[in-house]
C-alpha positions as CSV (number, residue, x, y, z in Angstrom):
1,X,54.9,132.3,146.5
2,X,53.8,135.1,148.6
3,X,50.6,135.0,150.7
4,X,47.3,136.9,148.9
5,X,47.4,138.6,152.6
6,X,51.1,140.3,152.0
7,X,50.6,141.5,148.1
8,X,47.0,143.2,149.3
9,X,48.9,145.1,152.4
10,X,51.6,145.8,149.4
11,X,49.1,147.6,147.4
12,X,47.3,148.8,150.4
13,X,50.4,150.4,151.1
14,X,51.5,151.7,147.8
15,X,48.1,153.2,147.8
16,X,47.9,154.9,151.0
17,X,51.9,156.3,149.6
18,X,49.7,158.0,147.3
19,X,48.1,161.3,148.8
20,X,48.6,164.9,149.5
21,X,51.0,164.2,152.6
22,X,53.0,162.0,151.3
23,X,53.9,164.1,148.6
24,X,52.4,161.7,146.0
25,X,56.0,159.8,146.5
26,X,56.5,156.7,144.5
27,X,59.9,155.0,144.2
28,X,61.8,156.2,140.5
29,X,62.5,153.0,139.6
30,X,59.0,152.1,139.3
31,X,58.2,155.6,138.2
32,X,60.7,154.8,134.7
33,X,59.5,151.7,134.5
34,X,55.9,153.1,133.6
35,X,57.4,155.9,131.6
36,X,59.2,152.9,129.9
37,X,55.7,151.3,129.0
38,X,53.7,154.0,128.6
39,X,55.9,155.9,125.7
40,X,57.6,152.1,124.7
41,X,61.1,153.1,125.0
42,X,64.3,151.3,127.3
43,X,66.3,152.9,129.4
44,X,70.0,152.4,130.6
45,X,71.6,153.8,133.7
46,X,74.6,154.7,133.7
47,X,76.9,153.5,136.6
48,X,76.7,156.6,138.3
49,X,73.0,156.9,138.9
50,X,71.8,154.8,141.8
51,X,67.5,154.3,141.9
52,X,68.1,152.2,144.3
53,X,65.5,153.1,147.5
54,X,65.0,156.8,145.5
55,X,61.6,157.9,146.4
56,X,60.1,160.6,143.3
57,X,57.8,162.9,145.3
58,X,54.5,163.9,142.8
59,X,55.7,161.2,140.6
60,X,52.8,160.4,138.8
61,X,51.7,164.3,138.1
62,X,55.2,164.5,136.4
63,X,54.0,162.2,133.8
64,X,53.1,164.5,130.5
65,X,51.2,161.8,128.7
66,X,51.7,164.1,125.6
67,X,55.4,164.7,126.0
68,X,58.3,161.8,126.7
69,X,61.1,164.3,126.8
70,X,59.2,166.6,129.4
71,X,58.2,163.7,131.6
72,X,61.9,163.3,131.4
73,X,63.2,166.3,132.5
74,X,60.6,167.1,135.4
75,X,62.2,163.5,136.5
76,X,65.7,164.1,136.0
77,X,65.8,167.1,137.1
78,X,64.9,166.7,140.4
79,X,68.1,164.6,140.7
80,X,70.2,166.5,138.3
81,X,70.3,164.0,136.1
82,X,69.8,164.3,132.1
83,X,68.7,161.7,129.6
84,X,70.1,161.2,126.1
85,X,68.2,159.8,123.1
86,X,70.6,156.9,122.1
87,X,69.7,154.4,119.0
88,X,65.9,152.9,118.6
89,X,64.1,154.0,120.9
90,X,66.2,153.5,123.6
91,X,67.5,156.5,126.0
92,X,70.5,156.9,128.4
93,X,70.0,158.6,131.8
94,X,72.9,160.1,132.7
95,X,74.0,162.5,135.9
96,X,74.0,166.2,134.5
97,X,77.4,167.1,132.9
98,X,77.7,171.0,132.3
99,X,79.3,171.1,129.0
100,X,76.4,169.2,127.3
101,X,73.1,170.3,126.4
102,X,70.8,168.8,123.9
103,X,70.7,170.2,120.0
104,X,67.5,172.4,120.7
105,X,69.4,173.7,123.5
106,X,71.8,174.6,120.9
107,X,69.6,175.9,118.5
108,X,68.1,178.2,121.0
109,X,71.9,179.3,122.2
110,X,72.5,180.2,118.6
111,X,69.3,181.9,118.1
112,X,70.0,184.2,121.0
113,X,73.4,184.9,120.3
114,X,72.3,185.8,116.6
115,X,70.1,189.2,118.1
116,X,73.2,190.7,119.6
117,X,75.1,191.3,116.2
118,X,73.7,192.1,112.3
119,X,76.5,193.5,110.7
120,X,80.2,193.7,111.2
121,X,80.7,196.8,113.4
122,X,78.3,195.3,116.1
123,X,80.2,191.6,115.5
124,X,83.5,193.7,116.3
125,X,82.3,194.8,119.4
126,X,81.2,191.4,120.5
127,X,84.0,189.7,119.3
128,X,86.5,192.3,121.4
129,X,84.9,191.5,124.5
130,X,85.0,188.2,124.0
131,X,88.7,188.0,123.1
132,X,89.2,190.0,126.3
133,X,86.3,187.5,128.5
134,X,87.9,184.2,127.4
135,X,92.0,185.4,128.3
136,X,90.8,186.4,131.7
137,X,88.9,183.3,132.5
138,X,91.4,181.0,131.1
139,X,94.3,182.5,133.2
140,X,96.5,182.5,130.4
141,X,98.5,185.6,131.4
142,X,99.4,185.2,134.9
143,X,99.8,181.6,133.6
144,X,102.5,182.3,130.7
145,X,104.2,185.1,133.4
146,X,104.5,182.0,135.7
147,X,106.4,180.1,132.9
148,X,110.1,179.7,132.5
149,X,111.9,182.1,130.6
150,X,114.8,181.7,128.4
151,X,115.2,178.0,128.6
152,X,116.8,176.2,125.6
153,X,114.6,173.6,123.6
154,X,115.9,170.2,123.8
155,X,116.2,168.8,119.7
156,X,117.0,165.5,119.0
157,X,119.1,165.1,115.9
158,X,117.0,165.5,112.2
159,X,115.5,162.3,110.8
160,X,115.1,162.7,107.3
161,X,112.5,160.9,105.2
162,X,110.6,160.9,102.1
163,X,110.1,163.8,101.6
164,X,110.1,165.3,105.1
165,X,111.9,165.4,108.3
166,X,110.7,164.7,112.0
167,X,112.7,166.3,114.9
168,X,111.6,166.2,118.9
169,X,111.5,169.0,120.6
170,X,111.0,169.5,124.5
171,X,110.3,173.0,126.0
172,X,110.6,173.8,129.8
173,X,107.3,175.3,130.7
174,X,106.7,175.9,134.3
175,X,109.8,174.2,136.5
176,X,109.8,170.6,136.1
177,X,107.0,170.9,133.7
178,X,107.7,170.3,129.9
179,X,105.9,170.2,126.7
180,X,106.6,167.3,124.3
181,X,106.7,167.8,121.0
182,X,107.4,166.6,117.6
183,X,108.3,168.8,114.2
184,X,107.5,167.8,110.7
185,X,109.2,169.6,108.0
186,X,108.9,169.6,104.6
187,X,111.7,168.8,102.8
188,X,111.2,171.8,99.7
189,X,113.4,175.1,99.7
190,X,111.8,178.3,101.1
191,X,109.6,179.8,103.4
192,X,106.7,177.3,104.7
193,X,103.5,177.7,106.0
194,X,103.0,176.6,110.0
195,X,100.5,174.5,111.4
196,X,100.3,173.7,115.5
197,X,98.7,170.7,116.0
198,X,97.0,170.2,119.5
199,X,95.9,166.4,120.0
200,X,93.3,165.5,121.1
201,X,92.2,162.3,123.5
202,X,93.2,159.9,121.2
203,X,95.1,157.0,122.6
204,X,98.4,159.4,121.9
205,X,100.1,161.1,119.4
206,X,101.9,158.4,118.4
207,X,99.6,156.9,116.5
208,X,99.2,155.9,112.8
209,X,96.8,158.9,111.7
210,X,98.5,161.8,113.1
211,X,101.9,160.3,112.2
212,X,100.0,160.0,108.6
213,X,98.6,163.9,108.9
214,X,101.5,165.6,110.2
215,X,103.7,164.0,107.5
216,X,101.4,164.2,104.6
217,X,101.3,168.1,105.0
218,X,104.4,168.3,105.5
219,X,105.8,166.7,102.3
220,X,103.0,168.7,101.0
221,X,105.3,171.8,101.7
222,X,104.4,172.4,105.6
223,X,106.3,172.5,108.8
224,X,103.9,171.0,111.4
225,X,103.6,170.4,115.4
226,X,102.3,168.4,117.6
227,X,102.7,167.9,121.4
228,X,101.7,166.1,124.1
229,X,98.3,166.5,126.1
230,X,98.9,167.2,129.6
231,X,99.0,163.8,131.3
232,X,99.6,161.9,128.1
233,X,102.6,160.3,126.5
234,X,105.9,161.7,128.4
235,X,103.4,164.2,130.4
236,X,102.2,161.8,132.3
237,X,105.9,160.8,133.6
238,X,105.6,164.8,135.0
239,X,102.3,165.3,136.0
240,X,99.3,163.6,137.8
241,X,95.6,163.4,136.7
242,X,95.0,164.7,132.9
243,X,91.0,165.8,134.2
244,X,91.8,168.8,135.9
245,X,91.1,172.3,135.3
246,X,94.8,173.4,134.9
247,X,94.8,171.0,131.7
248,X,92.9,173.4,130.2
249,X,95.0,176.6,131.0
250,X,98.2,174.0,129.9
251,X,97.5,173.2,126.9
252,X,96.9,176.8,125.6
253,X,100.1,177.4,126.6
254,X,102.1,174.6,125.1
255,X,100.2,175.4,121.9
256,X,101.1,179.1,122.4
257,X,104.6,178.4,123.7
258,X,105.4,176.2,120.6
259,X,104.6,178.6,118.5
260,X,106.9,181.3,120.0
261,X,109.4,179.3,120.1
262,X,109.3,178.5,116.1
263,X,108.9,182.1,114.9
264,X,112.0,183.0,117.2
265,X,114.1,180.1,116.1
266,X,112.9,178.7,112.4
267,X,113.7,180.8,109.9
268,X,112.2,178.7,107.1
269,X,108.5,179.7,108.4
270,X,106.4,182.1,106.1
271,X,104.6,184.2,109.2
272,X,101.8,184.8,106.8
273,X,100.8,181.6,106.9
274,X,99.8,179.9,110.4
275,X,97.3,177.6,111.1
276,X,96.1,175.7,113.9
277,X,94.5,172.0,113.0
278,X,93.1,169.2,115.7
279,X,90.7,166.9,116.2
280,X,87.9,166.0,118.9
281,X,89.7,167.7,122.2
282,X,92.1,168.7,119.9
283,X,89.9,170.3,117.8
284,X,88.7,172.6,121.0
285,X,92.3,173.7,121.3
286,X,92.5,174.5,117.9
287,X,89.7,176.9,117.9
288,X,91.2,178.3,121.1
289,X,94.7,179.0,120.0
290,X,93.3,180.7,116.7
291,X,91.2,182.7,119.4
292,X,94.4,184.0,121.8
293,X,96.7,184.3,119.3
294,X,95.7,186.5,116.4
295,X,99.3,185.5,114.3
296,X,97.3,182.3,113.8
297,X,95.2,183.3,110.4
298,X,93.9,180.1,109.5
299,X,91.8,177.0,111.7
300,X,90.8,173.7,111.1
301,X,88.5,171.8,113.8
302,X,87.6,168.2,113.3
303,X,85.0,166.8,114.7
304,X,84.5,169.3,117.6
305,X,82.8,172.7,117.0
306,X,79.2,172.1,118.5
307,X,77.2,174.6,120.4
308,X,75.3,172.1,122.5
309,X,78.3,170.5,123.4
310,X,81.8,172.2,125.1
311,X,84.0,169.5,125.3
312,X,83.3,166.9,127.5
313,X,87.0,167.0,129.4
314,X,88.3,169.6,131.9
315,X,90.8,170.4,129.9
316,X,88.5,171.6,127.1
317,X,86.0,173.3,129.9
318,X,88.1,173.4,132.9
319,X,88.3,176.9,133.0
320,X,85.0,178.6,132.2
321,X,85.5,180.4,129.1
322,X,81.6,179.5,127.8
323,X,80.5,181.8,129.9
324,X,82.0,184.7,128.7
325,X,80.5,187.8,126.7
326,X,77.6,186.6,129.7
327,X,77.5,183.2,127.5
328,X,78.7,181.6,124.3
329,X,79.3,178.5,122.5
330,X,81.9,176.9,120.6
331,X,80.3,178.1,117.0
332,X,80.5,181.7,118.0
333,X,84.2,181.3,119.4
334,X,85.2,179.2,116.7
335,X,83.8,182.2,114.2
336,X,86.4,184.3,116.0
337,X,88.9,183.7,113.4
338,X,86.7,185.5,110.7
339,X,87.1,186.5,108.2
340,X,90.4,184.3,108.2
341,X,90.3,180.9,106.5
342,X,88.3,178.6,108.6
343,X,87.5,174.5,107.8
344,X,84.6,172.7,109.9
345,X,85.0,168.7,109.0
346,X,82.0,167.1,111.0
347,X,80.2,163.4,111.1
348,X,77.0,162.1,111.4
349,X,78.5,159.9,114.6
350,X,78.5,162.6,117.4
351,X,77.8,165.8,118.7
352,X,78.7,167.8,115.0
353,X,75.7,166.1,113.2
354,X,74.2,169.2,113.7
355,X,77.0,171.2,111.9
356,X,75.4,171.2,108.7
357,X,71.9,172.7,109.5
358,X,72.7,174.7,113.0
359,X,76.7,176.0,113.0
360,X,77.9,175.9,109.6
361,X,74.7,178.2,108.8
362,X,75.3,180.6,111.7
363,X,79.4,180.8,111.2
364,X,78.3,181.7,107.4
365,X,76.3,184.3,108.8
366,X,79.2,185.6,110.6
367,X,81.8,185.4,107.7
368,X,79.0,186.9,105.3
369,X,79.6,190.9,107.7
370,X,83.0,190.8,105.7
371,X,82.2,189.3,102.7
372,X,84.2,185.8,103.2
373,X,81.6,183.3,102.8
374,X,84.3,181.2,100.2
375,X,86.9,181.8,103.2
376,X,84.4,179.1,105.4
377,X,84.3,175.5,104.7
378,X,82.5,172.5,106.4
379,X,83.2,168.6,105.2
380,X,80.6,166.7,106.5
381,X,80.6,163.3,106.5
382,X,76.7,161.6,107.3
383,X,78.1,158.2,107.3
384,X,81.1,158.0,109.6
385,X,81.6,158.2,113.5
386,X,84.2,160.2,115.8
387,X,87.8,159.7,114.8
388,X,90.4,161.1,112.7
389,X,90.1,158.5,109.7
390,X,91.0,158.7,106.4
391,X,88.4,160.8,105.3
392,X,88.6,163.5,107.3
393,X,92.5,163.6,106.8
394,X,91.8,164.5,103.3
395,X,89.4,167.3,104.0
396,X,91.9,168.9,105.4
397,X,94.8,168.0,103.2
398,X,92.3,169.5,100.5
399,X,91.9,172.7,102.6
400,X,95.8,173.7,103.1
401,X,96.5,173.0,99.4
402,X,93.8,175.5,98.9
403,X,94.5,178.1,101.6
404,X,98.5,177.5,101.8
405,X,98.9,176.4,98.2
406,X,100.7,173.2,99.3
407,X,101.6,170.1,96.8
408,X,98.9,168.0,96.0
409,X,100.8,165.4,94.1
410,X,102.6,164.8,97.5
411,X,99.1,163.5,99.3
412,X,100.2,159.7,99.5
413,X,99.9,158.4,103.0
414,X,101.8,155.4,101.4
415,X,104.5,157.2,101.5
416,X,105.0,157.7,105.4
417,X,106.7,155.8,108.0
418,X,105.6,154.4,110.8
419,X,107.6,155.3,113.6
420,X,107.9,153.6,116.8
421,X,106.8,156.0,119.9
422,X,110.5,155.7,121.3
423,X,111.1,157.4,118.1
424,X,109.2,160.0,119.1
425,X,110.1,161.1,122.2
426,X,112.5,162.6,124.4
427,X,115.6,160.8,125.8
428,X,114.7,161.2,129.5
429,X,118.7,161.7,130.7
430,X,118.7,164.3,128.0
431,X,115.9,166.0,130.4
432,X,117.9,165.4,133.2
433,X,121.3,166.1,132.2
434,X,118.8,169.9,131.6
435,X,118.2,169.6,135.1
436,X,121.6,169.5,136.0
């Protein structure tokens, strides 16, 4: 127990801390703790903010007794940190992360971007910048001229199923560099619709559910393709670190390189009829392809289009493409595709809670200069969290029987198998007898 003579110099201390040449500094740790009481919330820190020995200078005059999330941000702020309403009533401080705002931030983004455009001639001459604005911040061109030209694919021989076939495909994209694919095709006669499938960062793409999707639209009558994320699956054998800002540039161009090469090579593919679908980062890519590649006349994003959130991963917002057209959003780039066929699936579990009443609305808006309000679609789903689950597979099976008239009868995940990830991929001394 500590001697009455030491906790009075304590507060003698703490008080003399307190004036106009000090700066009113308190320690922040202290300073949240009274925020903590005063407004009866919790906080969490995450690992990378340290309050260790942080002094708060005017601490106490930050305080808006009226306001919790002001006396936040004049505190965070001063750090560059930000703070995230979690569940209860307890909040998350968090160092600042630039693709993230809060939904009023969002709201606000939307309203601004709503002044510059109230009928379709005016959205035309927004939208032409920023189809011009996003190519030159990505890089894509001086990236695609960097690529390898007239390279071969590497197939693997044609599994057939029920009802579909899978095949692998590997593409040489810069030297050394591949993309890694696979190709689901429907078993029917005649020309089929295509759909490029980005992944997004789900364990791989592998897994059960987009070996489920892929083959479920393609017995439905589709040819679909997936790949690799850069650093993912047999990417990672190639490359280093997936968070960099070259993912970004990447995995445009295996998206864009894929589908080259199946319009030069397929000749079972209806050109009419191309669609990009993904989900979460995948779901960023998706909105992007449709944006660089105007052949692509239908998108499906799951569980990504926000406009307080870009995508929390370099390669979503490596490359600075939000700030293009002197600043956008994911709603008004993934509106690009108007008045083309567009689905928004979206959850009450993350960042597209907000489709519903902020980005659905303002995309509708956008589809409404041409008359193609029916051509927009959002699946929302209150109740369920960020994944690709069964649900949100059938929004969009729903969506591509509707837009590509594809088989309904033929939506029986039952009816897929399950194939190993060795079945999957790439023989590696197929790569290297390439090489040779």
């Amino acid at each position: 127990m500590k001697p009455l003579s030491f906790i009075l110099l304590f507060f003698s201390l703490n008080a003399a801390s307190q004036t106009y040449e000090t700066h009113y500094a308190r320690p922040v740790h202290n300073v949240m703790q009274d925020v903590a009481k005063r407004f009866d919330v919790k906080f969490k820190f995450d690992a990378n903010v340290d309050t260790v020995g942080v002094m708060l200078p005017y601490a106490d005059f930050r305080v808006r007794p009226y306001s919790l999330e002001q006396t936040l941000d004049n505190i965070c702020k001063y750090y560059d940190w930000n703070w995230w309403k979690q569940s209860g009533n307890s909040y998350k401080i968090k160092l600042y992360e630039y693709p993230r705002r809060h939904e009023d931030e969002g709201q606000q983004m939307l309203e601004w971007l709503s002044q510059k455009y109230s009928n379709a001639e005016q959205w035309e001459q927004r939208r032409s910048v920023l189809f011009k604005e996003v190519r030159e911040r990505l890089e894509i061109d001086a990236f695609l001229d960097s690529c390898v030209k007239d390279v071969p694919a590497i197939l693997s021989k044609v599994k057939k199923l029920d009802g579909y076939s899978t095949q692998n495909i590997c593409l040489e994209l810069t030297p050394g560099q591949h993309v890694f694919g696979t190709i689901y095709t429907s078993l029917k006669k005649g020309k089929k619709p295509l759909i490029i499938c980005p992944d997004g960062h789900w364990p791989s793409r592998y897994r059960d559910d987009e070996q489920q999707r892929l083959a479920t639209l393609a017995r439905m009558g589709a040819i679909c393709v997936d790949f690799d994320l850069y650093g993912y699956g047999q990417s990672a054998d190639e490359v280093g670190d997936h968070h960099t800002a070259r993912a970004h540039i990447f995995q445009a161009a295996c998206g864009l390189k894929l589908l080259d090469w199946m319009l030069t090579n397929r000749k079972d593919i209806d050109t009419t009829r191309i669609a990009a679908n993904g989900g979460s980062g995948g779901g960023t890519h998706t909105v992007l392809l449709a944006l660089l590649d105007h052949r692509i006349t239908v998108s499906a994003p799951v569980v990504h289009v926000a406009s307080h959130f870009d995508g929390g991963c370099p390669c979503e917002s490596g490359m600075p493409v939000q700030l293009a057209g002197g600043g956008t959003c994911e709603a008004e780039l993934a509106a690009l595709i108007a008045p083309r066929p567009l689905l928004l699936v979206s959850d009450g579990g993350d960042w597209t809670s907000t489709t519903p009443e902020l980005e659905y609305p303002f995309i509708r808006r956008i589809f409404g200069f041409y008359h193609a309000e029916n051509n927009l679609r959002n699946v929302h789903l209150a109740d369920e969290r960020h994944d690709f689950g069964p649900n949100k597979r059938q929004a969009v099976y729903d969506f591509f029987a509707d837009v590509f008239q594809l088989d309904r009868t033929m939506i029986d995940e039952s009816k897929v198998t399950i194939q190993p990830a060795e079945a999957l991929t790439t023989r590696k001394q197929d790569i290297k007898t390439r090489r040779r």
